[in-house]
N, CA, C and O atoms as a Tripos MOL2 file, in Angstrom:
@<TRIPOS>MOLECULE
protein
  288   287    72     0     0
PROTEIN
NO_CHARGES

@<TRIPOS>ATOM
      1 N         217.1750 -104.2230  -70.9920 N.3       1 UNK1
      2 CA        218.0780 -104.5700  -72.0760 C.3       1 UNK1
      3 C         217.7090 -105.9190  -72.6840 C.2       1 UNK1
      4 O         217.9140 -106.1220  -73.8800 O.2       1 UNK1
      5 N         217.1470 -106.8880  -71.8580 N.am      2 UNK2
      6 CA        216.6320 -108.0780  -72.3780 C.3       2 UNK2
      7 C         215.8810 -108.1920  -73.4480 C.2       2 UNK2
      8 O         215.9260 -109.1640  -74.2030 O.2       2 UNK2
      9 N         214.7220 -106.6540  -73.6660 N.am      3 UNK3
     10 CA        213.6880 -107.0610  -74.6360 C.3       3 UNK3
     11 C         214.1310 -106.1400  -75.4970 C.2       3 UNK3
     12 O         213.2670 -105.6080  -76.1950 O.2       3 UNK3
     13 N         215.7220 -105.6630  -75.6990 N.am      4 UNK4
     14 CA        215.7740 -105.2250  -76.9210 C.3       4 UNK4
     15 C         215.4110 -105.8580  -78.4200 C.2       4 UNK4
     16 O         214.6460 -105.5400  -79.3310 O.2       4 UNK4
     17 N         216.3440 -106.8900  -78.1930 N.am      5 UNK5
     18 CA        216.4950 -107.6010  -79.7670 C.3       5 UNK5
     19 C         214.4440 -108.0150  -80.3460 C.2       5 UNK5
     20 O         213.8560 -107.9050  -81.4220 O.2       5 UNK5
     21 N         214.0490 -108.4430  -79.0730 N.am      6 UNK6
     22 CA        212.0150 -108.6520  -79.3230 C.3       6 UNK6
     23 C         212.0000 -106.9000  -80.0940 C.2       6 UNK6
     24 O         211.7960 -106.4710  -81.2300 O.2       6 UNK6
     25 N         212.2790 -106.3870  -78.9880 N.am      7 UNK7
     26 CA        211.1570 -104.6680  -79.9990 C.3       7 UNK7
     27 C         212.1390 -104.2960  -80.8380 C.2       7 UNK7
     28 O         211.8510 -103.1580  -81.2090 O.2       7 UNK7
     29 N         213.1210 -104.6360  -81.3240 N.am      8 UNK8
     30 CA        213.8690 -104.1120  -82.9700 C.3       8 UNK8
     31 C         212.8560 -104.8460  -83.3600 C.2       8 UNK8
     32 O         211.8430 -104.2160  -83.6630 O.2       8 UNK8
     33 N         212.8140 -106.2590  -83.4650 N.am      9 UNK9
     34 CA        212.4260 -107.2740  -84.4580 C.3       9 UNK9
     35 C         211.1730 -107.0660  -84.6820 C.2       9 UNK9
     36 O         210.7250 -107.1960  -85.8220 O.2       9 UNK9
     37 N         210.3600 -106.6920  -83.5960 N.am     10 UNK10
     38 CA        208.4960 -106.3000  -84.0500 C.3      10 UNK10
     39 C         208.5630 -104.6020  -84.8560 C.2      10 UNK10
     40 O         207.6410 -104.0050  -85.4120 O.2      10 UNK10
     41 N         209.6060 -104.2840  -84.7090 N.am     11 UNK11
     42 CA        209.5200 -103.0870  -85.1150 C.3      11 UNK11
     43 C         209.7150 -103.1410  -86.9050 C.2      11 UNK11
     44 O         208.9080 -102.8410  -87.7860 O.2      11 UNK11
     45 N         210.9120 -103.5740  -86.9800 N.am     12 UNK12
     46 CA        211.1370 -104.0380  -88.1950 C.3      12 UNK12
     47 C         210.1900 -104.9220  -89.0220 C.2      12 UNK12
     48 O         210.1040 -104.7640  -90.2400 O.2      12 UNK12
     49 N         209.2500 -106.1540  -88.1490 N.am     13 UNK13
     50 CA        208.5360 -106.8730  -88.6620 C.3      13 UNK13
     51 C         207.4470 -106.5950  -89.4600 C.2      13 UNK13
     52 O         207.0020 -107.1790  -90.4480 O.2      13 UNK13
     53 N         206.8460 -104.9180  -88.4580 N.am     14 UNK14
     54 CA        205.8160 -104.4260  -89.1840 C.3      14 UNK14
     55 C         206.1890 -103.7340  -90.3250 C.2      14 UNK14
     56 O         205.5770 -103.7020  -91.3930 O.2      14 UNK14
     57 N         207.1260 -103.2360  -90.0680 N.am     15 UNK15
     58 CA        207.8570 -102.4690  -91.2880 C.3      15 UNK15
     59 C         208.0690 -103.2050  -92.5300 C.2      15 UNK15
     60 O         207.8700 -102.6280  -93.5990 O.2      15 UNK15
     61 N         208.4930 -104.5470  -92.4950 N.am     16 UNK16
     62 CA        208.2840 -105.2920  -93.7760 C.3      16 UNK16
     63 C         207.0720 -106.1670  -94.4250 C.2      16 UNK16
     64 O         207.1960 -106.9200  -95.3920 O.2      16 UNK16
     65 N         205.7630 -105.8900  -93.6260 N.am     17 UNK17
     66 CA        205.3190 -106.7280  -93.9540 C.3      17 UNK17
     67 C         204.4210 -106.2190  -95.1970 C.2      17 UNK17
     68 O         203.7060 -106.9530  -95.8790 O.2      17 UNK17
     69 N         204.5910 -104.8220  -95.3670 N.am     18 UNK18
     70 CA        203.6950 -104.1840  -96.5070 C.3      18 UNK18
     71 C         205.2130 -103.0440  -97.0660 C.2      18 UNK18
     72 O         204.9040 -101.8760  -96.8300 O.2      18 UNK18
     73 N         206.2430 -103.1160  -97.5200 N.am     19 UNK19
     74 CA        207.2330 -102.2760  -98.0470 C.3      19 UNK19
     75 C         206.9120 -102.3540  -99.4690 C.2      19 UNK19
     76 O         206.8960 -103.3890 -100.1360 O.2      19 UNK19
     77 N         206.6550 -101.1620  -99.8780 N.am     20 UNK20
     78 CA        207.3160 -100.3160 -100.8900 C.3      20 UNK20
     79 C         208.1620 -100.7380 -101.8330 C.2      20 UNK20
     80 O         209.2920 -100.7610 -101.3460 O.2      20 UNK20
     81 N         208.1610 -101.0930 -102.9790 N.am     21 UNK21
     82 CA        209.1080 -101.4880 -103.9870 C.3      21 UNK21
     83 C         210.7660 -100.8400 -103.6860 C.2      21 UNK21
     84 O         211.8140 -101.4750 -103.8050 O.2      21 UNK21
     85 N         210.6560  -99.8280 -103.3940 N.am     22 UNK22
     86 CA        211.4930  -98.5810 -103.1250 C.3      22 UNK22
     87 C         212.1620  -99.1240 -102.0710 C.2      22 UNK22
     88 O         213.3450  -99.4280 -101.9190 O.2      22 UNK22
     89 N         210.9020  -99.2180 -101.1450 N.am     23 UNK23
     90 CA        211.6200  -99.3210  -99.5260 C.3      23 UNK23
     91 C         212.2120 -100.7690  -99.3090 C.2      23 UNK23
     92 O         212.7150 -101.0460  -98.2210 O.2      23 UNK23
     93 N         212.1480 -101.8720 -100.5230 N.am     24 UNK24
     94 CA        212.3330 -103.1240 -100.0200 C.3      24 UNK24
     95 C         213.8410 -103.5380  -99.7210 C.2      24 UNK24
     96 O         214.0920 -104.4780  -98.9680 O.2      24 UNK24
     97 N         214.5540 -102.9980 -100.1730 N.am     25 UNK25
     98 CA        216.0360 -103.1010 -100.7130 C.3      25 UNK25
     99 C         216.7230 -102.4010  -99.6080 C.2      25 UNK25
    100 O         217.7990 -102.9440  -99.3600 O.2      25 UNK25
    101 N         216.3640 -100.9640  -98.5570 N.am     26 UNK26
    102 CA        217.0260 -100.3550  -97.8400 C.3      26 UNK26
    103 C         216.6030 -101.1810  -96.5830 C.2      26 UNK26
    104 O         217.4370 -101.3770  -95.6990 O.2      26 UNK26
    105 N         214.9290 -101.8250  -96.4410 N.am     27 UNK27
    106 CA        215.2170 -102.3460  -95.8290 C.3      27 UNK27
    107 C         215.9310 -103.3350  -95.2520 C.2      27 UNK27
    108 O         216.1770 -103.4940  -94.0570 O.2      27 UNK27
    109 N         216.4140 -104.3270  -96.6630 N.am     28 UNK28
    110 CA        216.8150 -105.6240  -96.3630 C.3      28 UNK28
    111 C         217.9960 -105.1550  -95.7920 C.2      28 UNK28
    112 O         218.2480 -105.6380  -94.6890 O.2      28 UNK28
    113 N         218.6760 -104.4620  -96.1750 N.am     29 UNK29
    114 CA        219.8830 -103.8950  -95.8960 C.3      29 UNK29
    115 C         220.6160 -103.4960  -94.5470 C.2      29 UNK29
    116 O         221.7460 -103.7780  -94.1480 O.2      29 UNK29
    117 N         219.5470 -102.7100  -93.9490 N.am     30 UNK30
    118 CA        219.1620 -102.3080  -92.7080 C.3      30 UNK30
    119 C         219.0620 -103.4590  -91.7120 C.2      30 UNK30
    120 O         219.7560 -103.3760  -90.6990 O.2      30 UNK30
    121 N         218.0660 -104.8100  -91.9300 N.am     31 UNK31
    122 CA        217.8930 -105.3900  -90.7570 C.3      31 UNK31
    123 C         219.0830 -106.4820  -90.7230 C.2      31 UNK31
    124 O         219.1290 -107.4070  -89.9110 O.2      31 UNK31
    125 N         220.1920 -106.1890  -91.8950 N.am     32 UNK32
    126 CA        221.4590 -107.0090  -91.9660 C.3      32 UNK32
    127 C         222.1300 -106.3570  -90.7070 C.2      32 UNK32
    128 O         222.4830 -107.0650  -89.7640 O.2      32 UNK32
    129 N         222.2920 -105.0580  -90.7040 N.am     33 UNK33
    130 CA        222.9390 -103.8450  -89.7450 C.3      33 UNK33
    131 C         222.4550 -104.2460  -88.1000 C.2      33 UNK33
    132 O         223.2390 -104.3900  -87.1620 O.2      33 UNK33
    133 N         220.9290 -104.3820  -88.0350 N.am     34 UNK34
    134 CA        220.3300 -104.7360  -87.4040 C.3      34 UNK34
    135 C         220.5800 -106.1630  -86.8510 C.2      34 UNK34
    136 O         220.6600 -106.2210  -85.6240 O.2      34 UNK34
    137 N         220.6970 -107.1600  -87.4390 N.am     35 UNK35
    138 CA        221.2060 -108.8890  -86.6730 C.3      35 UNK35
    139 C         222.2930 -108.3450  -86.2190 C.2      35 UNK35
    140 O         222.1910 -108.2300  -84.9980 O.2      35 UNK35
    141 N         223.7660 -107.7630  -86.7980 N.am     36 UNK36
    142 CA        224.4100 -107.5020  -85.7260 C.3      36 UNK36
    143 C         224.2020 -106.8340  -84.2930 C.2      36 UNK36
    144 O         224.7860 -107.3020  -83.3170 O.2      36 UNK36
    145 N         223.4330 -105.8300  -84.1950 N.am     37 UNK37
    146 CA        223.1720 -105.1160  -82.6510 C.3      37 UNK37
    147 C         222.6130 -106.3300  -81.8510 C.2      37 UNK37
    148 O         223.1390 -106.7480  -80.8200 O.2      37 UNK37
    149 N         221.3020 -106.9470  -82.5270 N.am     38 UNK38
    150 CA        221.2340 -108.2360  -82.1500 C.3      38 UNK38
    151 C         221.7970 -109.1810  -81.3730 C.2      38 UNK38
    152 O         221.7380 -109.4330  -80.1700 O.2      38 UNK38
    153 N         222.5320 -109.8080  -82.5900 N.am     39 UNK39
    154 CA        224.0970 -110.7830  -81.8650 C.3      39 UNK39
    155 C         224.8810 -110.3200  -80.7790 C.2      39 UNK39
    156 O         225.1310 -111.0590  -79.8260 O.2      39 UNK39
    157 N         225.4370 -108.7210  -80.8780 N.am     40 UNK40
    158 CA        226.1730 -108.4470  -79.8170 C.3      40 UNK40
    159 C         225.5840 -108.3580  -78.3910 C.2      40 UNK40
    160 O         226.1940 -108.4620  -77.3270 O.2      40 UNK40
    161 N         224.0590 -108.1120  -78.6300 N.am     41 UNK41
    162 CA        223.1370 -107.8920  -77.0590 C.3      41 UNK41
    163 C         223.2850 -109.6500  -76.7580 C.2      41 UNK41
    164 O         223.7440 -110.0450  -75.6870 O.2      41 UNK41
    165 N         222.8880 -110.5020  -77.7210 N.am     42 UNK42
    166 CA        222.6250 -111.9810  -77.2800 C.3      42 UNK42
    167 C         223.6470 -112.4350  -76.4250 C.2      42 UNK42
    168 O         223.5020 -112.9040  -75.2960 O.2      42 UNK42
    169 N         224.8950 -112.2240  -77.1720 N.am     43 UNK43
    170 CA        226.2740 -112.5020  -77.2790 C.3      43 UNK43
    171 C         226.9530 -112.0090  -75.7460 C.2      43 UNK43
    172 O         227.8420 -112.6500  -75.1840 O.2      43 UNK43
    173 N         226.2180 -110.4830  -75.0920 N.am     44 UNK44
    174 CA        226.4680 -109.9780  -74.0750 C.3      44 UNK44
    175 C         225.9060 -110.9230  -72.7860 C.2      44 UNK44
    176 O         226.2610 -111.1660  -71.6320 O.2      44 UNK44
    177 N         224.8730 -111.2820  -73.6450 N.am     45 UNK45
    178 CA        224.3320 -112.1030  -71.6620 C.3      45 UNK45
    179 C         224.8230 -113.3510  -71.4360 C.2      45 UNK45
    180 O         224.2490 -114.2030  -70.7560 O.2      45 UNK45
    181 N         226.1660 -113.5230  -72.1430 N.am     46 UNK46
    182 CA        226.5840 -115.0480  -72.0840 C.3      46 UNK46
    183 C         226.9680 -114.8830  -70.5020 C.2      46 UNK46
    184 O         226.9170 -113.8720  -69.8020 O.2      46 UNK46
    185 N         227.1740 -115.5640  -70.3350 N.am     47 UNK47
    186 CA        227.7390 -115.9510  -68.3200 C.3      47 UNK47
    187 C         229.7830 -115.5040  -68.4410 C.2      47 UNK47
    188 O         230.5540 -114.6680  -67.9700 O.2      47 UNK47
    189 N         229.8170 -116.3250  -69.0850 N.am     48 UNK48
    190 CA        231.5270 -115.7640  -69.5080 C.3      48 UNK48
    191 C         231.4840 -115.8960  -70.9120 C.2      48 UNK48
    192 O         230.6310 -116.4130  -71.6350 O.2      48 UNK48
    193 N         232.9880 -115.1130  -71.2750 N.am     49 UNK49
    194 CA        233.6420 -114.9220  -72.7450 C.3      49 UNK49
    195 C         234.6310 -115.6570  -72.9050 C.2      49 UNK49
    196 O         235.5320 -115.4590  -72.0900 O.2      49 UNK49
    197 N         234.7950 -116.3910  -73.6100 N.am     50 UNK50
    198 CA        236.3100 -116.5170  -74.2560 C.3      50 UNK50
    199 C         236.5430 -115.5370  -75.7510 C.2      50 UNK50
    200 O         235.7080 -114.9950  -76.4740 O.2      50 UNK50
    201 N         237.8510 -115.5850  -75.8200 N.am     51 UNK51
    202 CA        238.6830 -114.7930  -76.5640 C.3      51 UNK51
    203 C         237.5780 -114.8010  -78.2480 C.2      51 UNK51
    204 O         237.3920 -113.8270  -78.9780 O.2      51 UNK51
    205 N         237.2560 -115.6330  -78.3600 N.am     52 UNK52
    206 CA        236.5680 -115.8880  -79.4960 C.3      52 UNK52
    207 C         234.6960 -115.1270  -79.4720 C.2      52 UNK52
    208 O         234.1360 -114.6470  -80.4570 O.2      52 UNK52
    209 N         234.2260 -115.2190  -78.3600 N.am     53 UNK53
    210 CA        233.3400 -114.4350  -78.1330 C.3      53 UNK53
    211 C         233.2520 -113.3120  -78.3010 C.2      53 UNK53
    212 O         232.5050 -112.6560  -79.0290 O.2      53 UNK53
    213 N         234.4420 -112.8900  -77.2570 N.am     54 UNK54
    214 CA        234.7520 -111.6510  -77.6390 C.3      54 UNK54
    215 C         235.0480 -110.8220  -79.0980 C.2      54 UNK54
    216 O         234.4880 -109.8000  -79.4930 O.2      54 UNK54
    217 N         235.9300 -111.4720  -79.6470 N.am     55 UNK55
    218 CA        235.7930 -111.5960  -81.2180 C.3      55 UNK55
    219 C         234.8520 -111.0740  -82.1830 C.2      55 UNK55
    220 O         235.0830 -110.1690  -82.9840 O.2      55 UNK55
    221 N         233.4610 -111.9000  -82.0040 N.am     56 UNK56
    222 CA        232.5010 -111.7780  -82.7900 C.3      56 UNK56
    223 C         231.9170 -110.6460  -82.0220 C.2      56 UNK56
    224 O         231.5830 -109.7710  -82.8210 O.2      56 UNK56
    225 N         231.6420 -110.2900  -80.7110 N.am     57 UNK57
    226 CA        231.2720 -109.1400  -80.0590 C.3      57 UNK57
    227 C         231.6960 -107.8270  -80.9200 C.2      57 UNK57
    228 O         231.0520 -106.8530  -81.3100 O.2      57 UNK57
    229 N         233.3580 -108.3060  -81.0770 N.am     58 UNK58
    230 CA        234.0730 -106.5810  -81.5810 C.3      58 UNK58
    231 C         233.6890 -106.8790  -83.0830 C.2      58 UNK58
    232 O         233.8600 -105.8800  -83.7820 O.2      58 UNK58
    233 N         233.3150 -107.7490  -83.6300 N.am     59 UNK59
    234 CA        233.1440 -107.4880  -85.4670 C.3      59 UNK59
    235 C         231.7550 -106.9610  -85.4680 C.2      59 UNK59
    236 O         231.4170 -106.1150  -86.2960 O.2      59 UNK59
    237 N         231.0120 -107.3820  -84.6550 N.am     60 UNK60
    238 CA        229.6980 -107.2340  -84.3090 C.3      60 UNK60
    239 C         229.0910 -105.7360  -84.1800 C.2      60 UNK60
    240 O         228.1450 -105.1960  -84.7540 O.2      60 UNK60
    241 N         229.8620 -105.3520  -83.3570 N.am     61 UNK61
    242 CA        229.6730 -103.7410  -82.9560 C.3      61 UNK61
    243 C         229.8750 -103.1010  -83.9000 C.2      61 UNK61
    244 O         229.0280 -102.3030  -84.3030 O.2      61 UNK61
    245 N         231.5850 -103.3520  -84.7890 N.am     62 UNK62
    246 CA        232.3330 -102.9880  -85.4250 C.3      62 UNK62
    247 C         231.5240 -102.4000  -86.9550 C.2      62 UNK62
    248 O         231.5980 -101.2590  -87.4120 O.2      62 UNK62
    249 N         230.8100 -103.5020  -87.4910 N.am     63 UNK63
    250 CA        230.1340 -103.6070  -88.5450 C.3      63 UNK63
    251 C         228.9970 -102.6440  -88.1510 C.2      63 UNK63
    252 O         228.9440 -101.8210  -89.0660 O.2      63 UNK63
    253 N         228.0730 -102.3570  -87.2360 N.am     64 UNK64
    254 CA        226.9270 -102.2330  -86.7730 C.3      64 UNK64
    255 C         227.5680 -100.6690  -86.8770 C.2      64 UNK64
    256 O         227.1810  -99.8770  -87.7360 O.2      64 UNK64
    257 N         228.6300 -100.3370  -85.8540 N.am     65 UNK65
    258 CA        229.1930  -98.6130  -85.9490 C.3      65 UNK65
    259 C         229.1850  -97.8940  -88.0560 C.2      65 UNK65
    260 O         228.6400  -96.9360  -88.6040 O.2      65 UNK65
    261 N         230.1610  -99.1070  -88.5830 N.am     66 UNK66
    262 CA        230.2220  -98.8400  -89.9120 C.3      66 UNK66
    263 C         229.0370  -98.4990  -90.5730 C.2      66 UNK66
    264 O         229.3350  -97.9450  -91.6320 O.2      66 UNK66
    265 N         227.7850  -98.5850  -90.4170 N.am     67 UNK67
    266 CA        226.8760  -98.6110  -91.5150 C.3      67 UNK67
    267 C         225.6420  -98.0950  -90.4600 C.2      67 UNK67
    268 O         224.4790  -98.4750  -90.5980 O.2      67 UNK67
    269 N         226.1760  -96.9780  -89.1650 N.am     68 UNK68
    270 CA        225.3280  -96.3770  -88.1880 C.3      68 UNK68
    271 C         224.1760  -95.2570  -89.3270 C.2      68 UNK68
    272 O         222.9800  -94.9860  -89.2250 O.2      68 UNK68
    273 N         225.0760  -94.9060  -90.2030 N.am     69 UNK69
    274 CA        224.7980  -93.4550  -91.1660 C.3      69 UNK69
    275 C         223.5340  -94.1080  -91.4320 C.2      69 UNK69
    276 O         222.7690  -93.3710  -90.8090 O.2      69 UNK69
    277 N         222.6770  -95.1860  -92.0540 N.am     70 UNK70
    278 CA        221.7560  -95.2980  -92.3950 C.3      70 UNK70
    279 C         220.9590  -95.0180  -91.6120 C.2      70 UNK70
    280 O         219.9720  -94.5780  -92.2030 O.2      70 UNK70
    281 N         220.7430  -95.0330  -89.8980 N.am     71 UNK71
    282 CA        219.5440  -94.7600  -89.2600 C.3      71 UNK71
    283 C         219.7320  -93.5520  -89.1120 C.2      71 UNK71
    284 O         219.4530  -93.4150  -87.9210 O.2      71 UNK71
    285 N         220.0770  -92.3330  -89.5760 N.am     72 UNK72
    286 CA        220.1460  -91.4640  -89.3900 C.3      72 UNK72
    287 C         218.6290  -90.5540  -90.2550 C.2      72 UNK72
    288 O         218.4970  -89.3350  -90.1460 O.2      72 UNK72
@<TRIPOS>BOND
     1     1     2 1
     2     2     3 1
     3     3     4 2
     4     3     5 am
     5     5     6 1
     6     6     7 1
     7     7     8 2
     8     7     9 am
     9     9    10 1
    10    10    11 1
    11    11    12 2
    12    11    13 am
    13    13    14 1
    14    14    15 1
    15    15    16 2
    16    15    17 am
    17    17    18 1
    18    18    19 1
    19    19    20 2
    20    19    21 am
    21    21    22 1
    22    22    23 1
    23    23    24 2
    24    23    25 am
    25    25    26 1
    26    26    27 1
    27    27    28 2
    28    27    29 am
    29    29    30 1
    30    30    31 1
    31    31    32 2
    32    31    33 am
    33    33    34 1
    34    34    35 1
    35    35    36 2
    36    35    37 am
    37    37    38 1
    38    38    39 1
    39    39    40 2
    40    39    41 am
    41    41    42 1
    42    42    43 1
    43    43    44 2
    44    43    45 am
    45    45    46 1
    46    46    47 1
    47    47    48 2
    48    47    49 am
    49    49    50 1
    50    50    51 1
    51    51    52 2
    52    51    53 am
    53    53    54 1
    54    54    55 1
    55    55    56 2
    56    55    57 am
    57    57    58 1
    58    58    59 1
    59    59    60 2
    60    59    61 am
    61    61    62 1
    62    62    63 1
    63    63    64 2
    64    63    65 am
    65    65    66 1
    66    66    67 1
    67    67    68 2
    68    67    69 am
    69    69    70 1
    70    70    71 1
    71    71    72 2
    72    71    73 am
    73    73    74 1
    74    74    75 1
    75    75    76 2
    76    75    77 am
    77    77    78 1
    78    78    79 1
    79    79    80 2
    80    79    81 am
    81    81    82 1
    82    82    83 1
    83    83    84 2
    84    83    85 am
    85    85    86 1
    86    86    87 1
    87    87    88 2
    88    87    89 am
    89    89    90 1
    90    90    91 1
    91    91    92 2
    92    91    93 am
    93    93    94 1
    94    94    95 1
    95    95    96 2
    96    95    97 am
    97    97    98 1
    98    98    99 1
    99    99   100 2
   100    99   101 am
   101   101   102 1
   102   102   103 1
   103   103   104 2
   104   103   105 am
   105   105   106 1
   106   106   107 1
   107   107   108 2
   108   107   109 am
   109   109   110 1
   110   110   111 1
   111   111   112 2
   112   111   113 am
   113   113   114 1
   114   114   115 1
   115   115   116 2
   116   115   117 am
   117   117   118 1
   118   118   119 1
   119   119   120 2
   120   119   121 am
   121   121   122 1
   122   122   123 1
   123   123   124 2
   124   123   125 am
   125   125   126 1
   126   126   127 1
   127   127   128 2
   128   127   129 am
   129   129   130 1
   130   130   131 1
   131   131   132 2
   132   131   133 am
   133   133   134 1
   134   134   135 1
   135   135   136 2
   136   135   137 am
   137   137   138 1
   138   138   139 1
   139   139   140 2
   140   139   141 am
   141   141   142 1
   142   142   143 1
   143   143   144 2
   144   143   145 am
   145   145   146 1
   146   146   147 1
   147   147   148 2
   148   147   149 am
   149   149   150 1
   150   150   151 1
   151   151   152 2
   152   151   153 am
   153   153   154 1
   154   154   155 1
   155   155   156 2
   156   155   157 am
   157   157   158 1
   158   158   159 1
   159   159   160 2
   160   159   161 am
   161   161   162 1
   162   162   163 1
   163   163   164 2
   164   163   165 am
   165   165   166 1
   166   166   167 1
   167   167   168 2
   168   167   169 am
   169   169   170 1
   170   170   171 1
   171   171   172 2
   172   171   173 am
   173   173   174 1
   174   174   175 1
   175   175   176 2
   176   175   177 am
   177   177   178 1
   178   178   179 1
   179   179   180 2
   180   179   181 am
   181   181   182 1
   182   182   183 1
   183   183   184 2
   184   183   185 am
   185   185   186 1
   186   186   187 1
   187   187   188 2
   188   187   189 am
   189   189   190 1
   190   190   191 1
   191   191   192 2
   192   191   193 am
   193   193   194 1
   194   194   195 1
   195   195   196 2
   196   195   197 am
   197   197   198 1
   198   198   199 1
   199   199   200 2
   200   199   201 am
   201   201   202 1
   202   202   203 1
   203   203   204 2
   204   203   205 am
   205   205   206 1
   206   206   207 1
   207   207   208 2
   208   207   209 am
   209   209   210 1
   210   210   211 1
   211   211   212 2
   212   211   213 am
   213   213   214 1
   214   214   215 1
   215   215   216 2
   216   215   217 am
   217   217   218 1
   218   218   219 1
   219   219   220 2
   220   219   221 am
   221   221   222 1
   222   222   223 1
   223   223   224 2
   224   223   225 am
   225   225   226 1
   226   226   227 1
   227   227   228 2
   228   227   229 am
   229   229   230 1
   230   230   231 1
   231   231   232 2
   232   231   233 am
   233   233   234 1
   234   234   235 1
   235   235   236 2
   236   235   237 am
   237   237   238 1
   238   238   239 1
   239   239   240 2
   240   239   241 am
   241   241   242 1
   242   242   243 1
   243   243   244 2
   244   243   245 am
   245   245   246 1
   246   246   247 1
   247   247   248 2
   248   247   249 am
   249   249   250 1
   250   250   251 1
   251   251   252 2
   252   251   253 am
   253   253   254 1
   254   254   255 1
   255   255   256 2
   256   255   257 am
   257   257   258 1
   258   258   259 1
   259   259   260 2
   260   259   261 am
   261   261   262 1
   262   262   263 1
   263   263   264 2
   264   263   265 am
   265   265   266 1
   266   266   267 1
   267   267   268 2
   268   267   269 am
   269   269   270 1
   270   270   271 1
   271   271   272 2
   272   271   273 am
   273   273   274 1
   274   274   275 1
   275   275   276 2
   276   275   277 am
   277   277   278 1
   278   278   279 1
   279   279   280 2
   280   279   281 am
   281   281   282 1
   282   282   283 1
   283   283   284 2
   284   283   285 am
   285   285   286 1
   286   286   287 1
   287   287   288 2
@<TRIPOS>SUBSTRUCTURE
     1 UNK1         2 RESIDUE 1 A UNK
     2 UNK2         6 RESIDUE 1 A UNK
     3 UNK3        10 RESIDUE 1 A UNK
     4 UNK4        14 RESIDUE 1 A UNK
     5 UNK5        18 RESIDUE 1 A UNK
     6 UNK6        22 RESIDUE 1 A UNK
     7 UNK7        26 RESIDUE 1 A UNK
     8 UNK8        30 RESIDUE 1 A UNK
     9 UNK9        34 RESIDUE 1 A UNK
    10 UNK10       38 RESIDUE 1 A UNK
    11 UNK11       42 RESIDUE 1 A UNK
    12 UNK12       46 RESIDUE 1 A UNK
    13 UNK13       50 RESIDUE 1 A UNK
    14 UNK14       54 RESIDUE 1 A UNK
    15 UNK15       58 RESIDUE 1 A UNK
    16 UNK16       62 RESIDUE 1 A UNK
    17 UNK17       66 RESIDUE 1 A UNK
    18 UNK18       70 RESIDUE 1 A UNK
    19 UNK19       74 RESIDUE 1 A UNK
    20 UNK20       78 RESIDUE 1 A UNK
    21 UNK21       82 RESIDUE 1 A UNK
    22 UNK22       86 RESIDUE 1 A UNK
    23 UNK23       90 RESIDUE 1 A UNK
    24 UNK24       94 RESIDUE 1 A UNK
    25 UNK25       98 RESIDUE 1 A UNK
    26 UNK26      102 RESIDUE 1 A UNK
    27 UNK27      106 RESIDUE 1 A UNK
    28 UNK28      110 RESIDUE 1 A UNK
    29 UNK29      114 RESIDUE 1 A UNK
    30 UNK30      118 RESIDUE 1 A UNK
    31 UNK31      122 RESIDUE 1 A UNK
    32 UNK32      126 RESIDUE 1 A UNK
    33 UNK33      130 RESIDUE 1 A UNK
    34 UNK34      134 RESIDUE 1 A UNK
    35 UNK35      138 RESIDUE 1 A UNK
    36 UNK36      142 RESIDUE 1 A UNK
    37 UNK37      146 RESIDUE 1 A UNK
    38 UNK38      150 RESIDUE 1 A UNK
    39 UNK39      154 RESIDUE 1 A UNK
    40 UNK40      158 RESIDUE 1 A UNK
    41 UNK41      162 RESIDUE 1 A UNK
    42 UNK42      166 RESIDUE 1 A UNK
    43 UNK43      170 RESIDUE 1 A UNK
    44 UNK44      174 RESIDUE 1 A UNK
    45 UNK45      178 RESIDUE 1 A UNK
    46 UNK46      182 RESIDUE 1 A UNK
    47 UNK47      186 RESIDUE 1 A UNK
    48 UNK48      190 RESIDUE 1 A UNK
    49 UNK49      194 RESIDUE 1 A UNK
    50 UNK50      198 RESIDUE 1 A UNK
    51 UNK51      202 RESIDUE 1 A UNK
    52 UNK52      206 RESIDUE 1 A UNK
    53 UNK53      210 RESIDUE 1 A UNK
    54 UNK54      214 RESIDUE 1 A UNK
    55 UNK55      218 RESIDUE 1 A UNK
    56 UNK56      222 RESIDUE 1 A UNK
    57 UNK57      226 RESIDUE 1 A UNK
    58 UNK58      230 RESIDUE 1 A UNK
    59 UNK59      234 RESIDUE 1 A UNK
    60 UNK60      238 RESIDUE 1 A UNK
    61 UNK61      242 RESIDUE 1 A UNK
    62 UNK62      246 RESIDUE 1 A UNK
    63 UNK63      250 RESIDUE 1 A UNK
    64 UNK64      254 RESIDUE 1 A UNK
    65 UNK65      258 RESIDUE 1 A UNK
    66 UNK66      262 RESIDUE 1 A UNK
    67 UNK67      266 RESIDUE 1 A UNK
    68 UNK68      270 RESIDUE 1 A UNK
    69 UNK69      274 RESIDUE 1 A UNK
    70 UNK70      278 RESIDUE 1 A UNK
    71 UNK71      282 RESIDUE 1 A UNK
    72 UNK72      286 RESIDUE 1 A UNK
C-alpha cells in the first residue's frame, strides 16, 4: 500500500508527458480525482487522527467516489 501514490504518479506521468490535444483536458481532470486517492493513502499512515484528519480523509474519499465514473 506504501507504493501506491509512486505507481499512480509514474503512471500518470508517462501519460502526460506526450497527450493529445484531446486527451489534455480529461487528463488534467483526472489526476485532480487522482491527488485525492493520494491524500487519503498519505493521510492514512498518519500514527493517529484527530477529528480534523479525519475530515479531510472523508472529503477525500468522498470527492474521489464522486467522479469514480471517469476511470471507467
Amino acid at each position: 500500500m506504501k507504493e501506491l501514490g509512486r505507481v499512480i504518479i509514474l503512471v500518470f506521468m508517462e501519460t502526460l508527458l506526450n497527450p493529445s490535444a484531446r486527451q489534455s483536458i480529461p487528463i488534467r481532470q483526472d489526476l485532480l480525482h487522482i491527488k485525492n486517492l493520494v491524500y487519503f493513502h498519505l493521510m492514512a499512515q498518519y500514527g493517529y487522527h484527530t477529528k480534523a484528519t479525519i475530515v479531510y480523509m472523508e472529503n477525500d474519499v468522498e470527492e474521489f467516489h464522486h467522479h469514480i465514473d471517469v476511470f471507467s
